[in-house]
matplotlib code that plots the C-alpha trace (Angstrom):
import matplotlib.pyplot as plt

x = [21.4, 23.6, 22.6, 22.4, 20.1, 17.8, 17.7, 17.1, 14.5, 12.3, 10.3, 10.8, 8.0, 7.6, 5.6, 4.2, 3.7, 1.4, 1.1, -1.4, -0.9, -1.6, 1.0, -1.2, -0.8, -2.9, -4.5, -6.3, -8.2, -7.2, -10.3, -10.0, -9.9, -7.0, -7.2, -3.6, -2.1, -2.7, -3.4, -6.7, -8.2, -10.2, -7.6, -4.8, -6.6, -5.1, -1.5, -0.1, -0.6, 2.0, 3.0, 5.0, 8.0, 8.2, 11.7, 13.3, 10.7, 12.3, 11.5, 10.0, 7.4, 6.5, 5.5, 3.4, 2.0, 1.0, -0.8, -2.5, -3.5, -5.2, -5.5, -6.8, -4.1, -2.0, -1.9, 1.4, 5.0, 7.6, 9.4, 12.5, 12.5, 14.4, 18.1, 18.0, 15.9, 14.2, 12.9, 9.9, 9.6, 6.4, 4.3, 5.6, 2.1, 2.0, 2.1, 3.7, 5.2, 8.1, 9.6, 10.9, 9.8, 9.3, 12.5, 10.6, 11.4, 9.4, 8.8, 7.4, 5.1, 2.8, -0.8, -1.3, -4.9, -8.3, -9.5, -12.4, -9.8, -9.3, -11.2, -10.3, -11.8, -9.8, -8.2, -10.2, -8.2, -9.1, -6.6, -8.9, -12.4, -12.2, -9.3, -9.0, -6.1, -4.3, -1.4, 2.0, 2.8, -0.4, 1.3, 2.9, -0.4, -2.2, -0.4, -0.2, 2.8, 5.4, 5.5, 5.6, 9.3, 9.3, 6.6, 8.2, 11.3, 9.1, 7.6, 11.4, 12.7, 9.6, 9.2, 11.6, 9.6, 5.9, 6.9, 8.7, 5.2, 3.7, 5.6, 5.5, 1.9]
y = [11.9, 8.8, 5.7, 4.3, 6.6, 6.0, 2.6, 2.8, 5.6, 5.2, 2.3, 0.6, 1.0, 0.3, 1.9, 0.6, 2.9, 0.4, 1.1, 0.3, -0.5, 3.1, 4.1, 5.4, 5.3, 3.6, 5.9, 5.1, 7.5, 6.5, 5.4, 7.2, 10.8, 12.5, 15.0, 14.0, 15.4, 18.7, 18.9, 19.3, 15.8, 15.7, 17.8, 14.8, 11.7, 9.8, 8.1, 4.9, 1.7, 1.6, -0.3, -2.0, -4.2, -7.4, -8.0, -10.2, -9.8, -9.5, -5.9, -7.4, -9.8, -7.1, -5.1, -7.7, -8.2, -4.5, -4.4, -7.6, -6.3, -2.3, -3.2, -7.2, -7.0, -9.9, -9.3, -7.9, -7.8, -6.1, -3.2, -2.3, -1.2, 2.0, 1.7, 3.3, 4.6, 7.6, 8.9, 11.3, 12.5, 12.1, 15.0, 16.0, 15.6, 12.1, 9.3, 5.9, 3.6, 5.4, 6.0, 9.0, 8.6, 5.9, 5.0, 3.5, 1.3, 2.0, -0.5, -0.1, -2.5, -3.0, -4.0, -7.3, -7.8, -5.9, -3.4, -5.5, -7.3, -4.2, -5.3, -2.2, -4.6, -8.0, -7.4, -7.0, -4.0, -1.9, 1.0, 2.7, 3.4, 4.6, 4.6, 5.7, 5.8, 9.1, 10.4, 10.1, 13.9, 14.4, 12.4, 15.4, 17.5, 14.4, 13.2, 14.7, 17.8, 15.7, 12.9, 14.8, 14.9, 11.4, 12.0, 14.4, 11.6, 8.8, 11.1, 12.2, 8.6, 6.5, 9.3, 7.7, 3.9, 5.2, 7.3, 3.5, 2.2, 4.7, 4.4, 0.5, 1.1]
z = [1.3, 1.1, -0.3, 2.8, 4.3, 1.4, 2.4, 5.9, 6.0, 2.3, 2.2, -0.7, -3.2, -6.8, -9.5, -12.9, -15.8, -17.7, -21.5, -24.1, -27.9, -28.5, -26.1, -23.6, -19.8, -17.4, -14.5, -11.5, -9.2, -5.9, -3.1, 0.3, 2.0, 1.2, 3.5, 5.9, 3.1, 3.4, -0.2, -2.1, -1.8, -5.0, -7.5, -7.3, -6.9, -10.4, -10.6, -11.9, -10.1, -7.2, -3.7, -1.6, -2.4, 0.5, 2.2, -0.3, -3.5, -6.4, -8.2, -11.0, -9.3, -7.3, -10.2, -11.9, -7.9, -7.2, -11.1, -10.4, -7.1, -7.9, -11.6, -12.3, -15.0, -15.6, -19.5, -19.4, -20.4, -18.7, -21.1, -18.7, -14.9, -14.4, -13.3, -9.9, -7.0, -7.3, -3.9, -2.5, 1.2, 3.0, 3.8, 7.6, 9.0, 6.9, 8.9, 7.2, 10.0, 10.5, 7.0, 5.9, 2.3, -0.3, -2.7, -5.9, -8.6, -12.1, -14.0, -18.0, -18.9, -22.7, -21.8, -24.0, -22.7, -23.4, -21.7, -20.5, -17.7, -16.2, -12.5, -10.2, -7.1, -7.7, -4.4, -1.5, -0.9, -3.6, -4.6, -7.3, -7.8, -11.4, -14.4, -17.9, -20.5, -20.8, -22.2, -20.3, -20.0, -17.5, -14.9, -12.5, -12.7, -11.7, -8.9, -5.2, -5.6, -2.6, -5.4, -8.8, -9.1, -9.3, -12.3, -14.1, -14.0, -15.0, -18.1, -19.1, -18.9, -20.3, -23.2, -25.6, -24.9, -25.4, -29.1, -29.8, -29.1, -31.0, -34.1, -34.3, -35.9]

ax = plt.figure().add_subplot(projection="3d")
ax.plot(x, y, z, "-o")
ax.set_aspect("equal")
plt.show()
């Protein structure tokens, strides 16, 4: 698919793989029925905070924006975003407006705060119902299978950040 394509079709999304001092990963267990996916609704409930980037927002401030939003967290600092788009189709019985598929940003970012600011209803939409820290290799058998290629991306290219976390003890 060109680049153009992804653009036009994948709505523009980003993710945030949010890290504690320990160089664990945050997860959320997603609110809702799940059952539009044609997956089994409670097995793949847990993923990283993500959501949608506004026309114009700048990737970044969207980031801090979507964790603020499903997390409470504003104790953060931004590690790196990943260099390019990496893409997922929707389910074909999925329906998003009319996308295609989301195109994502990640973002890395080191939780500052305690775990005490963690307030899974500061927006009145709320996104999770539960979280926990894990480690960063659980992502793809957590997450629904149309997005784990994404996962298995995000583990291979945060790897490298969260043993640099890790060793800085």
């Amino acid at each position: 698919m060109s680049q153009k394509d992804l653009f036009k079709f994948f709505r523009p999304n980003v993710g945030v793989a949010l890290f504690n001092a320990k160089g664990k990963v945050f997860y959320g267990r997603r609110v809702g029925d799940f059952s539009d996916l044609g997956q089994e609704p409670e097995n793949y409930r847990w993923q990283m905070p993500q959501g949608g980037v506004d026309p114009e927002e700048d990737i970044a401030a969207a980031a801090f924006r979507e964790l603020k939003e499903e997390t409470g967290v504003s104790s953060a600092t931004l590690l790196c975003l990943t260099p390019g788009w990496l893409a997922y189709d929707f389910p074909a019985d999925y329906k998003k407006k009319n996308w295609k598929g989301q195109r994502q940003k990640w973002a890395a970012m080191l939780f500052t705060g305690d775990d005490d600011e963690i307030d899974l209803e500061a927006d009145d939409h709320q996104e999770f119902d539960d979280w926990r820290w894990g480690e960063l290799e659980e992502a793809p058998s957590l997450i629904v299978p149309f997005k784990r290629h994404v996962y298995e991306d995000i583990v291979e290219g945060f790897r490298p950040l969260r043993d640099f976390l890790r060793a800085r003890k």
